[in-house]
N, C-alpha and C positions, 0 to 999 in steps of 0.2 A: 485282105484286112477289112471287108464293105463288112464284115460279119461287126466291128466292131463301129465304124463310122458312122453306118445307117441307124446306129444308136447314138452315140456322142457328138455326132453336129449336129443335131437338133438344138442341143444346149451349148457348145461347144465349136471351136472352127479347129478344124481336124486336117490336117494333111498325113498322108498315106504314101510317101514316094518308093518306087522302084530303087531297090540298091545297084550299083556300080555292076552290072555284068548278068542282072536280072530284070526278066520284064522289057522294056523299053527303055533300059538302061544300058544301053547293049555297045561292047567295045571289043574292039580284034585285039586292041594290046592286053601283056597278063597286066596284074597287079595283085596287090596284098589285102587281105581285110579289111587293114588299118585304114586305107586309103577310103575306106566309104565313110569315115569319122570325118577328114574332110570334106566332103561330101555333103554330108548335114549339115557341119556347119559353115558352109555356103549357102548351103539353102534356106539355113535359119539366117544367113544374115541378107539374102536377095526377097525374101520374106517380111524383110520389116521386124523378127521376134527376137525379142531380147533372152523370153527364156521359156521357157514351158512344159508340160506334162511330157514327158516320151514313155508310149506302150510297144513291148519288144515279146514278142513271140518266136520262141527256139532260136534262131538265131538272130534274130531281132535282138533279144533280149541280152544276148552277150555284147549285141554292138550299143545296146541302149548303158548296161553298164560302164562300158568302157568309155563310153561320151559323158555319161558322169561322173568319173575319177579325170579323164583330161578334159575336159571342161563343166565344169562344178557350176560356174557361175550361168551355164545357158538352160540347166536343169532344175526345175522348180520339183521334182517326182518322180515317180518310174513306177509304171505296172508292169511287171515279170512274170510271163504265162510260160508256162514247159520251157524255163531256160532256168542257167545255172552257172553261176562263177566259177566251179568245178566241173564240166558236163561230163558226167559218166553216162554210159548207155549200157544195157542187157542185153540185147536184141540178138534171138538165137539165130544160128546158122541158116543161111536162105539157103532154099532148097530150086532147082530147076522148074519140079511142076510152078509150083507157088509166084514163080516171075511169071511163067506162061500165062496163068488164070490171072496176074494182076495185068500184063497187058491187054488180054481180052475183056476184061473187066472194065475198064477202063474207056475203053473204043466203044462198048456196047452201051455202059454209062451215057456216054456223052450222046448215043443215038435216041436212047430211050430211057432220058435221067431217073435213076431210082425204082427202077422195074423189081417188083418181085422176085424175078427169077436171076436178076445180076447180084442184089443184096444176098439172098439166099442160097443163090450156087455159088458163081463166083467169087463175088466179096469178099466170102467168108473164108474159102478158101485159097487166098489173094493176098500180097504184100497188106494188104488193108485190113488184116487182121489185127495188124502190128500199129495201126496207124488207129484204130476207132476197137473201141468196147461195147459202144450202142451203135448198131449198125440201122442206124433209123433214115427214112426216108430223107429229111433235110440233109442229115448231113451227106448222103448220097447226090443231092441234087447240088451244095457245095462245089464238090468233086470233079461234077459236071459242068460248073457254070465259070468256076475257078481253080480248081488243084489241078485240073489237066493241063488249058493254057498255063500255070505258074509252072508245071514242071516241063512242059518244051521250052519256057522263056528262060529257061537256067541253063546261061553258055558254059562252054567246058572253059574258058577264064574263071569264070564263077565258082566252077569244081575245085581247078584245081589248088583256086585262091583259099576253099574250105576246109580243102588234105591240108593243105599245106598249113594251116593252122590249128587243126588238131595235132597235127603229128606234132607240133612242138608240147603236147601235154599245158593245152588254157589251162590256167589257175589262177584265180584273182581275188581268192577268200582272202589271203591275206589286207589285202588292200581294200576291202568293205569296209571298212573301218572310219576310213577316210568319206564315206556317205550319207550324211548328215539329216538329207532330206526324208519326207514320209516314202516308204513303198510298200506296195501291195505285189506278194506274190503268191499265184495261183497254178496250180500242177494238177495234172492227172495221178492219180494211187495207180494207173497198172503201166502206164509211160515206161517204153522199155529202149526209147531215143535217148530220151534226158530222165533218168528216173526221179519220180517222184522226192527219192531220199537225199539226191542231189539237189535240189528246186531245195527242199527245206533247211538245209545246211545251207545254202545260200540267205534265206531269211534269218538263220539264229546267225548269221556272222554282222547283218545289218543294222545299225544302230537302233533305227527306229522302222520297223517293217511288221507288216500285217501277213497273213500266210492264208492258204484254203488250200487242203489236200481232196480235191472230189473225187468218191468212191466210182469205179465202174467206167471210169473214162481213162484216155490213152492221149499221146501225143494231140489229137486233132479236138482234143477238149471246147474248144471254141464251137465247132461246128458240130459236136455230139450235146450238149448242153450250155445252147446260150441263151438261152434267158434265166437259167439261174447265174450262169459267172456275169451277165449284162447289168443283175442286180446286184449282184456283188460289187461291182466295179462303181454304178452308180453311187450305189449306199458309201461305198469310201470315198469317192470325191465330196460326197456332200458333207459328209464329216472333216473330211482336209482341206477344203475348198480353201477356207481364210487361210489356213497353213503352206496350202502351196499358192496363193495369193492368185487363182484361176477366179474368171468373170464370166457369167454368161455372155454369146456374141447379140450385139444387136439385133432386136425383132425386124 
């Protein structure tokens, strides 16, 4: 999430926590999704915060709406990147090569972050095809500095707490309604995790919500163009600021 922080605390006091069973968040027992809603708000309330912005990325994003239909009162807004009340996904058939070159991709990444020859051999030929549209050096060095550690810090609790809440079929258009606050949601056009058409049917169900569908990007949107979604996201807080009642922190 530094992609988003190293921007927003500047102006802003940002926290970034680890969910329940990722990251440094790490537990031998199972448990359910739901249970990272407590979670938060524990930590909004050992925190001192009464209420505040929550930005939720794929699956962020489903547990940031969910913290705002069960607790309405701790959410002043919600930024919604490649997620979706509905989350459908496209995502063709994985093939054996394609795991192969994303493991070696990956290893070799993190040796030599954004090498020509990882972007342009492997990469492309890689789970990370599926994952980025601009296969540009940043977001390569991303990859290497943070999507590698973030996918060995994902315990199989973590997994199986994720099956186990797809397979029930999320759905929670109906209940947007119930969402009063400003949000801003922003999706990749070729997202074949949470697809783009998904991410937008979640904006037209929200009372009061802003959208941006960007061309040529894919699930890892943040890290293929952020400093256009960085001014996007700006530009609506400064517009909603007085509406979600957010201050700048102390110089």
């Amino acid at each position: 999430m530094s992609v988003f922080t190293e921007s927003l605390s500047d102006r802003y006091r940002t926290l970034a926590p680890d969910l329940r069973g990722y990251g440094r968040s790490r537990t031998p027992l199972p448990f359910e999704l739901e249970d990272s809603l407590t979670d938060l708000v524990e930590l909004l309330d050992a925190q001192g915060i009464e209420r505040c912005l929550v930005l939720g990325w794929s699956l962020g994003g489903i547990l940031a709406i969910e913290l705002a239909l069960r607790h309405p009162d701790r959410v002043a807004g919600l930024i919604l990147i490649a997620t979706a009340a509905r989350p459908v996904g496209a995502h063709p058939p994985v093939a054996w090569p394609e795991l192969v070159n994303t493991g070696l991709a990956s290893l070799l990444n993190v040796a030599i972050p954004a090498h020509p020859w990882v972007i342009d051999g492997l990469g492309k030929r890689s789970l990370y095809r599926y994952l980025l549209r601009q296969h540009t050096p940043q977001a390569y060095h991303r990859l290497a500095k943070e999507g590698f550690a973030a996918y060995l810090g994902t315990s199989p609790q973590a997994n199986r707490a994720l099956n186990s809440a797809l397979g029930r079929r999320y759905n929670r258009l109906p209940d947007l309604g119930a969402i009063a606050v400003p949000c801003l949601v922003l999706c990749g056009a070729e997202d074949c995790h949470i697809t783009a058409q998904a991410s937008l049917e979640t904006a037209a169900h929200l009372p009061v919500a802003e959208s941006h569908c960007y061309p040529d990007t894919a699930h890892l949107l943040p890290w293929e163009i952020p400093e256009q979604m960085l001014h996007d996201i700006h530009q609506w807080l400064a517009q909603q600021e007085q509406e979600l009642g957010l201050s700048a922190k102390p110089s």
